[in-house]
VEXKETI-712787 format. One line per 10 residues: number of its first residue (from 1); their letters; for each residue x, y, z of N, C-alpha, C. Coordinates in steps of 0.001 Angstrom, whole numbers. Example, Ala and Ser with C-alpha at 12.3 -4.5 7.8 and 13.67 -1.06 7.14 Angstrom:
<recs>
1) AS) 13190/-5690/7800/12300/-4500/7800/13200/-3300/7800 | 12850/-2250/7080/13670/-1060/7140/12900/30/7870;
</recs>
This chain:
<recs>
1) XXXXXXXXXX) -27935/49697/18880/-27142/49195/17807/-25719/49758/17842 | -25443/50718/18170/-24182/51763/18117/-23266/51246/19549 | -23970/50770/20716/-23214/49963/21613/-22725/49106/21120 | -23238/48301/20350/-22340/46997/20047/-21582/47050/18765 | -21625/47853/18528/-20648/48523/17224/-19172/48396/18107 | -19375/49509/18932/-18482/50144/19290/-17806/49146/20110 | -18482/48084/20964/-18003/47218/21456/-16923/46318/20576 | -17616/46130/19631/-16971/45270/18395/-15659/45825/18169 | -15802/46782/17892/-14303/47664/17614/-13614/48048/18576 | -13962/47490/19464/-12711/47507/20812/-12072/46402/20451;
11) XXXXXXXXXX) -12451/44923/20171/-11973/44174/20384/-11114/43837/19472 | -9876/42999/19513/-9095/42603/18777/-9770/41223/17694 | -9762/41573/16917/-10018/40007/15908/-9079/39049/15830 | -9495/38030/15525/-8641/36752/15443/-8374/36272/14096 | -8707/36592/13601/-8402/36405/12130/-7351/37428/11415 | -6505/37479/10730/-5833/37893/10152/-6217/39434/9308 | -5651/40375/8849/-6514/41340/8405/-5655/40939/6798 | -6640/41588/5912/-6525/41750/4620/-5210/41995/3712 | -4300/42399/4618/-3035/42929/4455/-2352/41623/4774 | -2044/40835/5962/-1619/40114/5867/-1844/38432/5556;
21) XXXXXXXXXX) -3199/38808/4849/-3548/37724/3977/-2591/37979/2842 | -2626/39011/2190/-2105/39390/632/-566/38428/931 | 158/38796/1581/1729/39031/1885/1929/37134/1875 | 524/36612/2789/1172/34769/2548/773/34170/1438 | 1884/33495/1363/1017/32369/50/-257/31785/-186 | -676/31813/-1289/-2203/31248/-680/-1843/29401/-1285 | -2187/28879/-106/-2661/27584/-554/-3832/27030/-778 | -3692/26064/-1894/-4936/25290/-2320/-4947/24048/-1681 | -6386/23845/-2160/-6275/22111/-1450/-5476/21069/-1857 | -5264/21812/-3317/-4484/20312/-4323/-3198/20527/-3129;
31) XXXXXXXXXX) -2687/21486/-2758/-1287/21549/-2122/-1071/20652/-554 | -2425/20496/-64/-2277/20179/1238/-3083/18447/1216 | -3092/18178/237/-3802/16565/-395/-2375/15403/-298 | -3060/14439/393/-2269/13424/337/-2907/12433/-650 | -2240/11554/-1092/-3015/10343/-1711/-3799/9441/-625 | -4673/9148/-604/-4787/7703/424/-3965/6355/276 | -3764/6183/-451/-2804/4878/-789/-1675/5190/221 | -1130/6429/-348/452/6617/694/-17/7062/2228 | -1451/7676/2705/-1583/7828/3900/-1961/6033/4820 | -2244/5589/3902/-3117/4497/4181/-1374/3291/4552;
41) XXXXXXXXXX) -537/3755/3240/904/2696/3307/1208/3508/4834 | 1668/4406/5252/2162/5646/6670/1793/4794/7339 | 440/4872/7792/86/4616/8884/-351/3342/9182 | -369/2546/8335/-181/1039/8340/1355/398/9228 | 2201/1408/8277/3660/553/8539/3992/1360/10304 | 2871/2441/9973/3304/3309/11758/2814/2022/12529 | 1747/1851/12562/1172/822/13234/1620/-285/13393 | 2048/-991/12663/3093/-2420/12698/4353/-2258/13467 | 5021/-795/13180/6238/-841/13977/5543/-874/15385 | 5039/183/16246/4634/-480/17461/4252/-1648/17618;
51) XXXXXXXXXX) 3195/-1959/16998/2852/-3158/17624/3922/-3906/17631 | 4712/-3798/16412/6294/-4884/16661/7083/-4859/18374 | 7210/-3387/18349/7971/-3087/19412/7533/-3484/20479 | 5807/-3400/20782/5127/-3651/21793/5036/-5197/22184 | 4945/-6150/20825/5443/-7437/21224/6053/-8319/21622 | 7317/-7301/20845/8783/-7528/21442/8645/-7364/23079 | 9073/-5805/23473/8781/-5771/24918/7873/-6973/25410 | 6795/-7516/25164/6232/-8678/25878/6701/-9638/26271 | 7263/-10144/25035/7844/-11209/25053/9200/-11061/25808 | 10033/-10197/25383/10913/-9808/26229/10286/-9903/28079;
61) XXXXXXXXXX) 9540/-8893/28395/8823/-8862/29974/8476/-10329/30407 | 8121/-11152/30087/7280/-12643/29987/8427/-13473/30501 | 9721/-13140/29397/11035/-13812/29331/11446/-13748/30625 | 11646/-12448/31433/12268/-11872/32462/11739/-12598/33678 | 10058/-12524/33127/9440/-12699/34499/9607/-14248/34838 | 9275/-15271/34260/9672/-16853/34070/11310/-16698/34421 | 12034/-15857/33779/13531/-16294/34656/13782/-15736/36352 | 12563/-15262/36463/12737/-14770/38131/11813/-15441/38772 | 11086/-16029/38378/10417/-17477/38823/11157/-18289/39117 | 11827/-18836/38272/12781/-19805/38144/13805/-19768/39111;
71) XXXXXXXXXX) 14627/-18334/39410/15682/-18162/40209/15342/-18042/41173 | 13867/-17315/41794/13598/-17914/43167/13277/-18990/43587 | 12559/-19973/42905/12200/-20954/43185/13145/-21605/43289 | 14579/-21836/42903/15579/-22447/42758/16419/-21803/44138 | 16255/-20484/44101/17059/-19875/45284/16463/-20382/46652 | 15026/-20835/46649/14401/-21562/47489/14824/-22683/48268 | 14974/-23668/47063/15415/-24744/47086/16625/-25167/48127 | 17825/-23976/47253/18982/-24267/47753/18965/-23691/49170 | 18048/-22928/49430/18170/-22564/51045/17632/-23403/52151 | 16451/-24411/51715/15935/-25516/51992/17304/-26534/52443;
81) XXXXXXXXXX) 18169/-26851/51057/19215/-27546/51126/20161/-27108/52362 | 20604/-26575/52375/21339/-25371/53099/21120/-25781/54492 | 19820/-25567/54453/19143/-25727/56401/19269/-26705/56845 | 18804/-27818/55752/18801/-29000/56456/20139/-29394/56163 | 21186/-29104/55611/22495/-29317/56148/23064/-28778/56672 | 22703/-27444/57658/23135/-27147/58785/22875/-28167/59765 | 21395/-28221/60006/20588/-29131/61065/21306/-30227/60753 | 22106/-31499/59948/22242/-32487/59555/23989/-32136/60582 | 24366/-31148/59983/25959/-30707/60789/26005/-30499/62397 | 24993/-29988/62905/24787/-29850/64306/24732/-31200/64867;
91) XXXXXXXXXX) 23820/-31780/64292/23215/-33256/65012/24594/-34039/64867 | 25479/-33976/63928/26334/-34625/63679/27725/-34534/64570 | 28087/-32964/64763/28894/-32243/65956/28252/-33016/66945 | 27050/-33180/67610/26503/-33515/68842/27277/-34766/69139 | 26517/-35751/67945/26801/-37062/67858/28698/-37279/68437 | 29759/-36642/67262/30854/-36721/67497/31295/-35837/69295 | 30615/-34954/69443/31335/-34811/70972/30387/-35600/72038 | 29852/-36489/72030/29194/-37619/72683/30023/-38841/72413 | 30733/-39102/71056/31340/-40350/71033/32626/-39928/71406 | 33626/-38335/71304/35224/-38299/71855/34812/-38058/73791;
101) XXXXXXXXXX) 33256/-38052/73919/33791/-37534/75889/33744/-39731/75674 | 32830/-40592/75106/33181/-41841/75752/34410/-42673/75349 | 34825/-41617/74036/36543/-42104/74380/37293/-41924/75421 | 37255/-40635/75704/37944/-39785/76552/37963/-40762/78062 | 36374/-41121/78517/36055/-42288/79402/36956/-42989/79529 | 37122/-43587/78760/37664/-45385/78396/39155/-44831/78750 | 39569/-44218/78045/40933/-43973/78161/41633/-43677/78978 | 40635/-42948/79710/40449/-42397/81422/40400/-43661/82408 | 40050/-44604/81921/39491/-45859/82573/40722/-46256/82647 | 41319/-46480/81698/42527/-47462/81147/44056/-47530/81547;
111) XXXXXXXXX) 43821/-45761/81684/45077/-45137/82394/45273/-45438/83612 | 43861/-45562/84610/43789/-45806/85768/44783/-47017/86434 | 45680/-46745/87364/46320/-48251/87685/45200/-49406/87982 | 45492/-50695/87407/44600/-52068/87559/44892/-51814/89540 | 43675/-52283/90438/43910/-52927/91612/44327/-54286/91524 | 44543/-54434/92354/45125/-56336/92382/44106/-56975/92435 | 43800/-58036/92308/42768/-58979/92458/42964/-59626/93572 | 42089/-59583/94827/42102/-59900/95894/42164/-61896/95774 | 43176/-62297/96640/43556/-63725/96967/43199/-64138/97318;
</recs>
């Protein structure tokens, strides 16, 4: 029995000693009582503001994401456009230096002195 006495009184307690109970105020329960009505109004209106905020952000995120849908799919588009009016410009260059070499021909032709027409 005297071991664990002594053990006991080694140790530090966690509780406050008698002395510095006296020195704090003592509170009652009436002091640390909320109404429920006003805990109940708190944490109602706590709750609504997030969720406000949290909706917001959604709708906001939702907003963002549909306008980056939109701008790629559109950025798509115009690169689609783009290509095939490169490809439409090449074929077209081709076309025009195929029709100035059979100018170039003719003109070449034309310049040439006429022979005589044999008698």
């Amino acid at each position: 029995m005297f071991p664990r006495m002594r053990q006991q009184e080694t140790r530090m307690d966690a509780t406050l000693s008698s002395e510095a109970t006296a020195r704090a105020p003592k509170r009652t329960t009436k002091d640390c009582r909320s109404r429920p009505g006003a805990l109940i109004w708190f944490f109602r209106k706590s709750r609504d503001l997030w969720k406000g905020k949290h909706q917001a952000l959604k709708a906001s995120f939702k907003q963002l994401k549909n306008k980056v849908a939109d701008l790629t799919k559109s950025r798509e588009q115009w690169r689609l456009k783009a290509e095939q009016a490169n490809d439409q410009l090449g074929a077209l260059k081709a076309k025009v230096d195929n029709l100035q070499a059979k100018v170039e021909a003719l003109t070449s032709e034309k310049k040439r002195p006429s022979q005589p027409a044999p008698r």
